[in-house]
NUDRENTI-770946 format. One record per residue (C-alpha): residue in three letters; x, z, y. Coordinates in pm, whole numbers, plus 50000, padded with zeros to 5 digits. Each point is the difference from the previous one (the first is absolute). Example, Ala and Ser with C-alpha at 12.3 -4.5 7.8 and 13.67 -1.06 7.14 Angstrom:
! residues 2
ALA512305078049550 SER501374993450344 
END
This chain:
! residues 68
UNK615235424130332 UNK499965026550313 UNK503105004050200 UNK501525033750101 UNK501385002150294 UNK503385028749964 UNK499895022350319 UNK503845015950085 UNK500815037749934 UNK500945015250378 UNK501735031349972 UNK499925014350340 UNK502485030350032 UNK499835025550316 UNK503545014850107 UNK500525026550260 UNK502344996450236 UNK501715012350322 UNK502255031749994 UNK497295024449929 UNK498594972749778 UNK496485008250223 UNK499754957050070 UNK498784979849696 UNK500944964049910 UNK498214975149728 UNK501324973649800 UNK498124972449809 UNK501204988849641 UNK498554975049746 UNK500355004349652 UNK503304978649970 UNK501885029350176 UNK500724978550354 UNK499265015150305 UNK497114978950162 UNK499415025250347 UNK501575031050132 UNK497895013550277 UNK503224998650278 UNK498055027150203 UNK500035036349953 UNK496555022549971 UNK500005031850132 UNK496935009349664 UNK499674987649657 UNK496154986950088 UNK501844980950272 UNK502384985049794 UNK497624990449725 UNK497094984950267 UNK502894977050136 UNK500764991149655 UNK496634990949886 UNK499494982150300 UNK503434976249981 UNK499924993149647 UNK495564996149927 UNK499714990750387 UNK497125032249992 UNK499295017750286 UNK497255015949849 UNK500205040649983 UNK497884997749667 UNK499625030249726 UNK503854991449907 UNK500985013750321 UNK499015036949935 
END
């Protein structure tokens, strides 16, 4: 009999910030609703946000197809 191996839901939401909100933040959440990163650094772009992201939580530095 095969085993399966489960792989975690990561729900990773983006939230602008600052007083113009023009700065982006991320935060990392798995699919039992606790908070497993928050990025602690503000972005000045979404793509900058979301590159950090990718690289903190899949250790990727990789500017693949998913970065366009």
């Amino acid at each position: 009999m095969p085993s399966t191996a489960s792989a975690a839901t990561l729900k990773v939401q983006f939230v602008p910030v600052g007083r113009h909100r023009r700065e982006w933040m991320w935060k990392a959440r798995g699919e039992d609703g606790n908070t497993i990163s928050i990025s602690g650094q503000r972005f000045e772009s979404l793509m900058e946000a979301v590159r950090d992201a990718r690289t903190q939580i899949l250790g990727d530095d990789d500017d693949g197809p998913a970065a366009a």
